[in-house]
TORSEKE-85849 format. One record per atom (N, C-alpha, C, O): x, y, z. Coordinates in pm, whole numbers, padded with zeros to 5 digits, always signed. Example, Ala and Ser with C-alpha at 12.3 -4.5 7.8 and 13.67 -1.06 7.14 Angstrom:
2
+01319-00569+00780 +01230-00450+00780 +01320-00330+00780 +01424-00332+00846 +01285-00225+00708 +01367-00106+00714 +01290+00003+00787 +01341+00114+00804 
//
This chain:
269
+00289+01181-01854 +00259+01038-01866 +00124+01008-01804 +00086+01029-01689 +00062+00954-01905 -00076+00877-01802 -00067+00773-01735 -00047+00667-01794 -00076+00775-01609 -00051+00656-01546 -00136+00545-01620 -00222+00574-01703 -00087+00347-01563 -00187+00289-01643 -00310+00218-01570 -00296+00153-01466 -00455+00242-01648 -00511+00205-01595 -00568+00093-01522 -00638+00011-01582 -00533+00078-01351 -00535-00084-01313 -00640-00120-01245 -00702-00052-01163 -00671-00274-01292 -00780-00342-01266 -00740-00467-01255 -00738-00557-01339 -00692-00467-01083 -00703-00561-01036 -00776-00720-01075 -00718-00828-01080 -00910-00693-01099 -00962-00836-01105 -01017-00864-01286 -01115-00918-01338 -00905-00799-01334 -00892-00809-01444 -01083-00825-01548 -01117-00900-01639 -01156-00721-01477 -01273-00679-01607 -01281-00685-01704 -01193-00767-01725 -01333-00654-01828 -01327-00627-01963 -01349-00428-01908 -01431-00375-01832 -01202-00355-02010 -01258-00230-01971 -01388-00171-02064 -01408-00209-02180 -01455-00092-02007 -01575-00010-02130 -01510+00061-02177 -01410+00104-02118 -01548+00103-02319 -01532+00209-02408 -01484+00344-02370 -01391+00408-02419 -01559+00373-02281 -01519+00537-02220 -01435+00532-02115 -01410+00641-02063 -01352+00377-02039 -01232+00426-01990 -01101+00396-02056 -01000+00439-01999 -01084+00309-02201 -01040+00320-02258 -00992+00428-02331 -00871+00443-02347 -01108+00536-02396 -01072+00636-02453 -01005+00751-02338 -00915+00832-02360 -01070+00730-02229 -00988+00817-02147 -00867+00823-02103 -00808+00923-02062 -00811+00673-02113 -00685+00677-02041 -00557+00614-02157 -00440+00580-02138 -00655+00618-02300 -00527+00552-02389 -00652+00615-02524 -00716+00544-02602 -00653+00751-02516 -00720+00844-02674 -00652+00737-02780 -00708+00635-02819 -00508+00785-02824 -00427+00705-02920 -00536+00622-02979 -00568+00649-03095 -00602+00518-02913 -00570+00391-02987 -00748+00420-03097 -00791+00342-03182 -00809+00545-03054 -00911+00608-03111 -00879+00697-03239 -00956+00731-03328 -00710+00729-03217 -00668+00812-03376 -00762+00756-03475 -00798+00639-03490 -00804+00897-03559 -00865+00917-03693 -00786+00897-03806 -00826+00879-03921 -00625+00904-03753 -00545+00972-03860 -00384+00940-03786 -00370+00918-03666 -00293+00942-03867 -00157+00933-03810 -00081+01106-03782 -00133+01211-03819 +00026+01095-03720 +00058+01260-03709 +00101+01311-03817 +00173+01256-03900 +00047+01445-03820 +00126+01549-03970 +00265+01498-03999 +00306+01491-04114 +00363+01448-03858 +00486+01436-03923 +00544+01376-03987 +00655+01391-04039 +00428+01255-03990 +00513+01103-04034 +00496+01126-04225 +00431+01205-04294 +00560+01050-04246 +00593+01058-04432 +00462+01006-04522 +00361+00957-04471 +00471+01015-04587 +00356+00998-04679 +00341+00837-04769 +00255+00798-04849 +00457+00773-04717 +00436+00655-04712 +00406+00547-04598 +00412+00424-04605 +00366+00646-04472 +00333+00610-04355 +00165+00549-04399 +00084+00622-04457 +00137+00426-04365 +00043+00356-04404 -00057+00353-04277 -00043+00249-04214 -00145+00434-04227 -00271+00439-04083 -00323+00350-04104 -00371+00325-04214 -00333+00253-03972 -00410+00170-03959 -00498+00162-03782 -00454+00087-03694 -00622+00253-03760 -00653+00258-03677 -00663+00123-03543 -00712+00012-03566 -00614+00157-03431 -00616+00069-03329 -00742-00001-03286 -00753-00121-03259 -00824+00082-03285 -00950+00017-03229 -01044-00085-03300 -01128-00162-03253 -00996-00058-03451 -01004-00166-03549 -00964-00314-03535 -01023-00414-03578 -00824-00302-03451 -00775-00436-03373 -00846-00516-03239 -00866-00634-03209 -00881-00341-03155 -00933-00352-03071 -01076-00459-03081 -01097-00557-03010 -01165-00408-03192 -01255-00455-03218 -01243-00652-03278 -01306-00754-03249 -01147-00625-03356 -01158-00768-03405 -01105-00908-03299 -01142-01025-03312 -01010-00852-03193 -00973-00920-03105 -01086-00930-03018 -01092-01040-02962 -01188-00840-02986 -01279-00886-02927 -01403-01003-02989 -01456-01107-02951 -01407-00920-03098 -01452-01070-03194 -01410-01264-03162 -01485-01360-03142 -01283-01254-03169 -01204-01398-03122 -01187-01414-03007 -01109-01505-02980 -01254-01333-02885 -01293-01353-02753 -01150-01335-02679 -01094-01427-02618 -01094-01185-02696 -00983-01129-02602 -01036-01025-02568 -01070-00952-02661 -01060-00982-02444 -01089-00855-02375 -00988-00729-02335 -00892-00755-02261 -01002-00642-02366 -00906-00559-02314 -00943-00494-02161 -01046-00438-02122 -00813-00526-02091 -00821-00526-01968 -00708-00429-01851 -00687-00429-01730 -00666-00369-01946 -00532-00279-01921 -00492-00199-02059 -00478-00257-02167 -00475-00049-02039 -00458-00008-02152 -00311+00155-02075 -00282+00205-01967 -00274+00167-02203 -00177+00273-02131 -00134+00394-02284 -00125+00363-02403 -00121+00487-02238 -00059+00552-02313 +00024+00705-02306 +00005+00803-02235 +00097+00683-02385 +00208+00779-02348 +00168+00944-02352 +00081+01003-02416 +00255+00985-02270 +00196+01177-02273 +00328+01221-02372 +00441+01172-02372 +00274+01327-02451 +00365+01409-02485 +00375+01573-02446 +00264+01626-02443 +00475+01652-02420 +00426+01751-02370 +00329+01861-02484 +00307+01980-02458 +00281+01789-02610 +00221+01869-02669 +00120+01793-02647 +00148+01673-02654 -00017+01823-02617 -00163+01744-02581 -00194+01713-02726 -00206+01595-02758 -00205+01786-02794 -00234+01784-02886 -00187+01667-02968 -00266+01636-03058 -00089+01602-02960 -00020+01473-03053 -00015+01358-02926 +00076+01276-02922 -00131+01362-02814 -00145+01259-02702 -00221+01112-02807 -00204+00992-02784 -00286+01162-02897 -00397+01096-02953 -00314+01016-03067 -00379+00933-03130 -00141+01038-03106 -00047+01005-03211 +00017+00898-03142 +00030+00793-03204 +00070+00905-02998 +00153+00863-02932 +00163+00701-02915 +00103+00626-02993 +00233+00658-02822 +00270+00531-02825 +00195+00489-02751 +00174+00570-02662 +00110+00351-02735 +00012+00310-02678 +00010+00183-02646 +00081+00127-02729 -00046+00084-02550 -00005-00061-02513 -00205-00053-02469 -00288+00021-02416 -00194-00181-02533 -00341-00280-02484 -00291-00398-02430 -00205-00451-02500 -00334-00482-02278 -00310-00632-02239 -00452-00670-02263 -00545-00591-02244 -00467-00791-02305 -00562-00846-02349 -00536-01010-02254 -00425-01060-02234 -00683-01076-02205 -00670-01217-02204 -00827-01267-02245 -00925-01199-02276 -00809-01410-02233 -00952-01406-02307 -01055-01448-02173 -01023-01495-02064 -01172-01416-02217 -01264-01447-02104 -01227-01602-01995 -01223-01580-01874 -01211-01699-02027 -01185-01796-01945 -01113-01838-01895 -01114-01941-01828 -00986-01724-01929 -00798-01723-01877 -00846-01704-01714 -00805-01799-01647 -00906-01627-01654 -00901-01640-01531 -00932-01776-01418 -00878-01794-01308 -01037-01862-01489 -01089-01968-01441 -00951-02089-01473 -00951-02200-01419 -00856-02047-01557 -00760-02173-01659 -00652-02160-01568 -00570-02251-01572 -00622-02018-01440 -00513-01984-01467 -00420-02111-01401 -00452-02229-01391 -00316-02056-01367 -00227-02201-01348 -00142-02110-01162 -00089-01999-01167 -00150-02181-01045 -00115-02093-00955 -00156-01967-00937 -00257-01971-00866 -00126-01852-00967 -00126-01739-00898 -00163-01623-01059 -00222-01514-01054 -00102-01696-01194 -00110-01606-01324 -00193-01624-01410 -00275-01716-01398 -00193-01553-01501 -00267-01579-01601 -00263-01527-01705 -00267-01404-01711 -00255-01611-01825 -00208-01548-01952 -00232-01462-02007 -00355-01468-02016 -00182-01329-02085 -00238-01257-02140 -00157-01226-02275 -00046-01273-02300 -00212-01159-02337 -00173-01101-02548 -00117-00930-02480 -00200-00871-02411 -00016-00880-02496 +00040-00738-02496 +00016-00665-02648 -00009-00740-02743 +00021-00573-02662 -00030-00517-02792 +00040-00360-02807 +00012-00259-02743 +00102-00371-02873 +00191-00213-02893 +00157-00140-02992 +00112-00204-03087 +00161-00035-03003 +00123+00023-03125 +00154+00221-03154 +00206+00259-03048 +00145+00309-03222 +00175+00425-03244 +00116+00491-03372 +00072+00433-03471 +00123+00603-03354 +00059+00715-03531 +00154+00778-03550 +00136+00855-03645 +00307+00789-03483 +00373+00899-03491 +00488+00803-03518 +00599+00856-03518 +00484+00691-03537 +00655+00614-03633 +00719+00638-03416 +00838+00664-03399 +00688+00633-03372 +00818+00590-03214 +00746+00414-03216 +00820+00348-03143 +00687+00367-03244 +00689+00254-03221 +00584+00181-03358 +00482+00234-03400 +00638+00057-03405 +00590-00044-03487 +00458-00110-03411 +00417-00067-03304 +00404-00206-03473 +00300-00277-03433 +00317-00387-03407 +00327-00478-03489 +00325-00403-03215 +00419-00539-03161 +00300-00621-03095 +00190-00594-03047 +00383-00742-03117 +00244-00873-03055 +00357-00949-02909 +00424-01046-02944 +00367-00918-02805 +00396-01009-02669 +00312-01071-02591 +00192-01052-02572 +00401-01160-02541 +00317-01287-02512 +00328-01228-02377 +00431-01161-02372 +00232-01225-02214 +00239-01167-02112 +00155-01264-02007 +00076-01358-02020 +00228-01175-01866 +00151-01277-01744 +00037-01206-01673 -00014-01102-01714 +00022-01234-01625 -00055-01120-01469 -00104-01215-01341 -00197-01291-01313 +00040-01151-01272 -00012-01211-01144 -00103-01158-01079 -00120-01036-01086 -00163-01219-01018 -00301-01168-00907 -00280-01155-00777 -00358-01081-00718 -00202-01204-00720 -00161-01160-00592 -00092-01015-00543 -00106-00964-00432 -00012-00962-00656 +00010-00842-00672 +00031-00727-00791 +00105-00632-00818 -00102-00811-00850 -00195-00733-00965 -00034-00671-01084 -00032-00579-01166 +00050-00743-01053 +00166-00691-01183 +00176-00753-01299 +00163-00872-01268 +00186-00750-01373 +00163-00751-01535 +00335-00803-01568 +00425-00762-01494 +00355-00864-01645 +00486-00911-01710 +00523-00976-01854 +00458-01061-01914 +00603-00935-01880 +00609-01012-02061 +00696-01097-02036 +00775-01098-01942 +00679-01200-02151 +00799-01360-02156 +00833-01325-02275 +00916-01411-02304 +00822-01251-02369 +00819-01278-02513 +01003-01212-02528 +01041-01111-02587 +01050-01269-02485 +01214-01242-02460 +01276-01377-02452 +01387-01389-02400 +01237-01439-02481 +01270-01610-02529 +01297-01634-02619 +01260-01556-02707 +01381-01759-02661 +01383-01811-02810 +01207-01906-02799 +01166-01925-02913 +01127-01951-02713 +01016-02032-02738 +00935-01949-02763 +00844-01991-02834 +00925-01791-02718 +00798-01699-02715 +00876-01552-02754 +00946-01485-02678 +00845-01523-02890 +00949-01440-02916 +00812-01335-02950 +00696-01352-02989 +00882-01238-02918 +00771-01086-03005 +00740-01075-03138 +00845-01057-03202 +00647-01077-03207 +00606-01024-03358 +00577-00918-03407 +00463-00886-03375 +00635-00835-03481 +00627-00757-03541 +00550-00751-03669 +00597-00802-03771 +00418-00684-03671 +00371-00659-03798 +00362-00523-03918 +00391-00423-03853 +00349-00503-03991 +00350-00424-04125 +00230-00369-04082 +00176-00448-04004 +00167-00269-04098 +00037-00216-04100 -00049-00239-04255 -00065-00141-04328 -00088-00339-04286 -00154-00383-04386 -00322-00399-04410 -00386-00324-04335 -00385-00465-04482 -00535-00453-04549 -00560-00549-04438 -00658-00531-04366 -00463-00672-04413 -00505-00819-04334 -00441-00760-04189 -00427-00843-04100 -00407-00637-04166 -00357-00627-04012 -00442-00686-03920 -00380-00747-03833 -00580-00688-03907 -00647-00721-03795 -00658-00920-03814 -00648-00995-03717 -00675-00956-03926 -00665-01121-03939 -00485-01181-03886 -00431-01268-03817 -00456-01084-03960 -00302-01114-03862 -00248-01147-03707 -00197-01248-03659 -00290-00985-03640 -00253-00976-03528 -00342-01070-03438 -00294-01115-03334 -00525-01114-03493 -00566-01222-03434 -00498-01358-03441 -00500-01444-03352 -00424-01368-03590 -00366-01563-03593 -00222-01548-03477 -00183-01632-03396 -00175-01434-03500 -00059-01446-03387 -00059-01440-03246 +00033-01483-03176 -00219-01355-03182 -00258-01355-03098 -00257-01504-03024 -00210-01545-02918 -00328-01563-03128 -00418-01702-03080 -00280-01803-03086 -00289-01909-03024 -00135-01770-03168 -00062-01823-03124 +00041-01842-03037 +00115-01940-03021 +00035-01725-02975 +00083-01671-02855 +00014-01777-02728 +00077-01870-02676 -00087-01749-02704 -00140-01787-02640 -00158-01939-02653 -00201-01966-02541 -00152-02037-02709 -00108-02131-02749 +00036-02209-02691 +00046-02325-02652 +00129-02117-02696 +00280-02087-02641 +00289-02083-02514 +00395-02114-02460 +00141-02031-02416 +00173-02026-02271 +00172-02157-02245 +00268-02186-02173 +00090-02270-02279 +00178-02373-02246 +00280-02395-02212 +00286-02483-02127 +00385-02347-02246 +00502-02366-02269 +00551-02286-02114 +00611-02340-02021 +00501-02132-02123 +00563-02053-02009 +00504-02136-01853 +00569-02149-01749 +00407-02168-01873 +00356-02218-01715 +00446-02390-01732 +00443-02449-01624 +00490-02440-01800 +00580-02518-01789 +00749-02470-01700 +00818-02519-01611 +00754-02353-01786 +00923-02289-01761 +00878-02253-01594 +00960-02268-01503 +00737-02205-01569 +00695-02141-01439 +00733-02276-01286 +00789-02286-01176 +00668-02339-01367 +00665-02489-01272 +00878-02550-01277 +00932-02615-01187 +00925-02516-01366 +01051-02527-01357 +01137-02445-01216 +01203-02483-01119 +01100-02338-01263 +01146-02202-01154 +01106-02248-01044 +01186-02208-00959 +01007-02326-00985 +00977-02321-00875 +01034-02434-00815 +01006-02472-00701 +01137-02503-00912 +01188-02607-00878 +01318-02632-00834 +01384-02724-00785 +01334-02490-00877 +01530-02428-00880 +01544-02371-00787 +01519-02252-00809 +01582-02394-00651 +01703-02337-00568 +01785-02279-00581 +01879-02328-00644 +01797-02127-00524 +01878-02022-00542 +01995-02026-00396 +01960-02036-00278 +02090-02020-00431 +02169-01943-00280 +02159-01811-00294 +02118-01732-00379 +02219-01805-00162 +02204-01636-00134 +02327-01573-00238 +02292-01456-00258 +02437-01597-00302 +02492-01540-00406 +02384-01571-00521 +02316-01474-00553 +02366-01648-00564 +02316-01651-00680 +02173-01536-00682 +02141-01450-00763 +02121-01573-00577 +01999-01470-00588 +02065-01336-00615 +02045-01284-00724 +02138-01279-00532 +02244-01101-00483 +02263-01084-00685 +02222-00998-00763 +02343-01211-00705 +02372-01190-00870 +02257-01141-00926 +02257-01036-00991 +02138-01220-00904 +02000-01227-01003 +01938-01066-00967 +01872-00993-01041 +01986-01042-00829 +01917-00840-00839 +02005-00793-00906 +01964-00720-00997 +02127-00806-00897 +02233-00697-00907 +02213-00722-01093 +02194-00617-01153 +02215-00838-01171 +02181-00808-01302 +02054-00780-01370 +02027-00780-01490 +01967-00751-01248 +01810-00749-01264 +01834-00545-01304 +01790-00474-01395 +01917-00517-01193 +01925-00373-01140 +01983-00295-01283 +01924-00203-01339 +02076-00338-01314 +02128-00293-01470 +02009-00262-01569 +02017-00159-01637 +01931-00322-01577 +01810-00302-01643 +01726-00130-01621 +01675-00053-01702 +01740-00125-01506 +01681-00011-01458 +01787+00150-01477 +01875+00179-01395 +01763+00212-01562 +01850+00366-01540 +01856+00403-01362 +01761+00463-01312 +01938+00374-01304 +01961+00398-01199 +02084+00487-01113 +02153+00403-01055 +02126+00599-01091 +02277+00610-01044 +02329+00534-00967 +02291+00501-00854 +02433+00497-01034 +02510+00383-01023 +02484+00413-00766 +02433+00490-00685 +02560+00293-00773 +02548+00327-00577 +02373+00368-00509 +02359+00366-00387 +02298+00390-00564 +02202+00446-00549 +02103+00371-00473 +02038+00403-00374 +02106+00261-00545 +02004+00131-00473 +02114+00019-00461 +02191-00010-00552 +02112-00045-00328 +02198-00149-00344 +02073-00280-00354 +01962-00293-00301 +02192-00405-00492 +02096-00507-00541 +02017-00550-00419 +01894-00542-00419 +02074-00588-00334 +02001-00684-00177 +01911-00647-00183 +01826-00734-00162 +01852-00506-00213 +01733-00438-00160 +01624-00496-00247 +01535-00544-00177 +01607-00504-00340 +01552-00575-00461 +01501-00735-00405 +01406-00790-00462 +01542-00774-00338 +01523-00930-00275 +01451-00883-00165 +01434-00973-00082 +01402-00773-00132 +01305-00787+00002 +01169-00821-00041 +01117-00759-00134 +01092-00939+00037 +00962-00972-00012 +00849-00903+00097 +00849-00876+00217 +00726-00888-00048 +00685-00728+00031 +00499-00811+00069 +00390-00756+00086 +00548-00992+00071 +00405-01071+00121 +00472-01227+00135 +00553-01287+00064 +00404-01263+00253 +00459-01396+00288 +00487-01506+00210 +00563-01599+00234 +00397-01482+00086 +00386-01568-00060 +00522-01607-00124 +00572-01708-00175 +00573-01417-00087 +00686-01427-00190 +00816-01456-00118 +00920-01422-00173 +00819-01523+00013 +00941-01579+00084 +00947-01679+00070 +00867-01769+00091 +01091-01676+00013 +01141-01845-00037 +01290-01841-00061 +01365-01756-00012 +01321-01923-00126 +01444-01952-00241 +01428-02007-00376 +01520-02006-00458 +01339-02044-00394 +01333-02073-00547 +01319-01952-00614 +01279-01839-00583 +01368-02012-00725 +01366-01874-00854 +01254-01826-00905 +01255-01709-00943 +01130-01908-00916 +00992-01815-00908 +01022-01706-00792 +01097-01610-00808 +00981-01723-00722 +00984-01661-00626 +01073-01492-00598 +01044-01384-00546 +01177-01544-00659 +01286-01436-00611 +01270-01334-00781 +01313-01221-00807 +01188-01438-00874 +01209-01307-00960 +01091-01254-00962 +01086-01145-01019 +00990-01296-00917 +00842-01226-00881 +00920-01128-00763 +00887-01014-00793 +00991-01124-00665 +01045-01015-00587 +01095-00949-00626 +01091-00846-00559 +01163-00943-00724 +01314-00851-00788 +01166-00743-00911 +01174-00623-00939 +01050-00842-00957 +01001-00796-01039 +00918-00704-00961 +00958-00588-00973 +00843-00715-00905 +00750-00649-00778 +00861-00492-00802 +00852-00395-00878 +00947-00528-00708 +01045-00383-00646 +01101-00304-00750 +01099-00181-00747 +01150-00371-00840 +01176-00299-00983 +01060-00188-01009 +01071-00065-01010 +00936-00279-01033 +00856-00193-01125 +00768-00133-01051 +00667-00101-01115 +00765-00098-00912 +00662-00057-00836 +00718+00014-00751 +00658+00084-00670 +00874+00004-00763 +00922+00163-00673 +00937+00088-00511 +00934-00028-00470 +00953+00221-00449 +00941+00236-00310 +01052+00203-00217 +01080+00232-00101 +01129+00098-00355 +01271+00145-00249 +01359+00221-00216 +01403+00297-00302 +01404+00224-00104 +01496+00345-00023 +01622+00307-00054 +01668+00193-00062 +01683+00428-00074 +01836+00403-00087 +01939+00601-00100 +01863+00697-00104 +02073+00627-00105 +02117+00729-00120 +02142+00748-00193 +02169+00650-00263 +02159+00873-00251 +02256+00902-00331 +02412+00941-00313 +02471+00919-00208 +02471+01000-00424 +02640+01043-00380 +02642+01094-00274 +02725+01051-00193 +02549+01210-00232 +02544+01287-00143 +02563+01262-00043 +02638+01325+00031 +02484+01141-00006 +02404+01090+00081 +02274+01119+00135 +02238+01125+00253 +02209+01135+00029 +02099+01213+00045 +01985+01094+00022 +01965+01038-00085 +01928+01072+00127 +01756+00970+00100 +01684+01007+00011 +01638+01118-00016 +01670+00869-00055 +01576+00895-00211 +01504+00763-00214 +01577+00671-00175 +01403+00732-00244 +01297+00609-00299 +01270+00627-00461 +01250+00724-00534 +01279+00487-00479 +01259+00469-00607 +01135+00499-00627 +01052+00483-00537 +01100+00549-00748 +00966+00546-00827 +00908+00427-00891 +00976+00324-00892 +00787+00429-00948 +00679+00372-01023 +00761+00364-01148 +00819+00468-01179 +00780+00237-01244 +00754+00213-01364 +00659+00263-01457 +00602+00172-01517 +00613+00409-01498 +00512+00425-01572 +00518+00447-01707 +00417+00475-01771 +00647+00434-01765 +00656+00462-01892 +00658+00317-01991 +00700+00209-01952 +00608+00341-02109 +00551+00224-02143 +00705+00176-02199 +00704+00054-02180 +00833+00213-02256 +00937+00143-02287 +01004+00069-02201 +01042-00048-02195 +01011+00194-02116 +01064+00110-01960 +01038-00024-01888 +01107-00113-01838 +00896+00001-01906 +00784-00076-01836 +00828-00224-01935 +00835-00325-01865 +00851-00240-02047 +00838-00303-02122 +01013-00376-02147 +01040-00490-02185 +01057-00326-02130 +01205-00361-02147 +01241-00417-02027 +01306-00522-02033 +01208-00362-01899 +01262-00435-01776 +01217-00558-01758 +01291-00646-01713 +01081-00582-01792 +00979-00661-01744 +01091-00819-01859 +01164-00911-01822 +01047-00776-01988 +01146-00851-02087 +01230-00888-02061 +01240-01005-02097 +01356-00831-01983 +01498-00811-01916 +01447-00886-01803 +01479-00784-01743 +01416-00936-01745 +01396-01026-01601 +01352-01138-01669 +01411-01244-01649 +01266-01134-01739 +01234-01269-01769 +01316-01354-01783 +01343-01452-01713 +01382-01293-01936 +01521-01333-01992 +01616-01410-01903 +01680-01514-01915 +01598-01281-01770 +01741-01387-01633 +01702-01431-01609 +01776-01518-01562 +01551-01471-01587 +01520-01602-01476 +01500-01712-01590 +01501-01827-01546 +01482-01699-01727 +01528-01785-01822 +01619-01861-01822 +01633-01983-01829 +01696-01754-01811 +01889-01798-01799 +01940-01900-01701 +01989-02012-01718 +01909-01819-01576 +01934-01894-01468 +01876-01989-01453 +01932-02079-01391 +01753-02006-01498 +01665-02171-01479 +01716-02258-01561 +01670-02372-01560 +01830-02222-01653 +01908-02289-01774 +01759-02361-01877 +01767-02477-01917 +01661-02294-01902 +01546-02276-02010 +01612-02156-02104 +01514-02085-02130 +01703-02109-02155 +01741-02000-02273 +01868-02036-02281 +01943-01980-02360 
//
């Protein structure tokens, strides 16, 4: 796995650390394996036209396979925001376009709507809503006019999330309800079962993130999820710390999967 490449104060990346840390989205060609009605539609082609309509790519990731050779086929993620999202942002985030894509048929060509907090540089999708739902496109002649009109309507939609945001921060959690909000946060995560207990998930790891409101506690649950480091046993009883989120499904499903609960629980879904 390549880890993904992070930039804190959210840059536009150059060309040559893009290709270095996400080849894929440079494919010439789709993999030998896929069928012959597999339709290539190069990434950087998107890459390019989204920069056109003033979205920068600012995070890029892509998957390892143990054959190097089909690294350049594999499954691949671009976050995109546009130049003046940082100056717009609203509190602590700021909107961004997620971008999925593949040459080898493991993944379609997905459009999510996403956050990025700055206080602890983590990245998150909303597009797990009925208001901000994911799009799926066809690899077609109009792919790049496409994925720009859905882009630009995505982003359009954060309205909406820094509304639900300002909600969360309005909702009071008890200490059960929060324990609930890890312990169904934790399901999300392949974990052995006993392994991590939920509580642990509620430890805040900056003074920011101590509170009771539901912002708050799911920016904590989200933090510890996807960044590892917590301690806990196994059957054995043997000391183990969680790992890093680096795989892009994972990464992508949990992040989705939290939203969703703090959706829920804010009674917004």
């Amino acid at each position: 796995m390549i880890r993904p490449l992070r930039n804190p104060n959210l840059e536009p990346l150059s060309t040559e650390a893009i290709r270095r840390y996400a080849p894929a989205i440079y494919a010439k060609g789709a993999c030998e394996d896929v069928s012959s009605r597999y339709g290539f539609f190069p990434t950087y082609r998107i890459l390019e036209g989204m920069h056109e309509h003033g979205f920068v790519p600012v995070e890029v990731r892509n998957y390892m396979r143990r054959d190097p050779a089909k690294m350049q086929y594999t499954k691949h993620m671009i976050r995109f925001r546009q130049p003046g999202a940082v100056a717009k942002k609203v509190g602590d985030v700021i909107p961004q376009i997620v971008l999925l894509n593949s040459h080898d048929r493991s993944s379609g060509f997905e459009i999510y709507g996403g956050m990025f907090r700055l206080v602890c540089s983590n990245g998150m999708l909303v597009s797990d809503s009925d208001q901000v739902k994911p799009v799926r496109l066809r690899h077609t002649i109009n792919l790049v006019e496409d994925v720009v009109q859905v882009s630009e309507a995505i982003t359009k939609q954060h309205i909406r999330v820094f509304k639900y945001i300002d909600v969360m921060r309005k909702v009071q959690l008890l200490p059960a309800q929060q324990l609930d909000f890890a312990t169904r946060a934790l399901a999300l995560r392949p974990v052995q079962p006993g392994v991590i207990q939920p509580a642990a998930l509620l430890a805040a790891r900056r003074n920011e993130d101590t509170g009771n409101d539901l912002w708050r506690v799911f920016n904590r649950v989200q933090e510890n999820m996807t960044k590892g480091g917590i301690e806990g046993r196994t059957a054995s009883n043997r000391r183990t710390i969680t790992t890093q989120l680096v795989s892009i499904s994972s990464d992508m499903r949990v992040n989705a999967g939290l939203w969703s609960i703090a959706m829920n629980m804010g009674g917004m879904q």
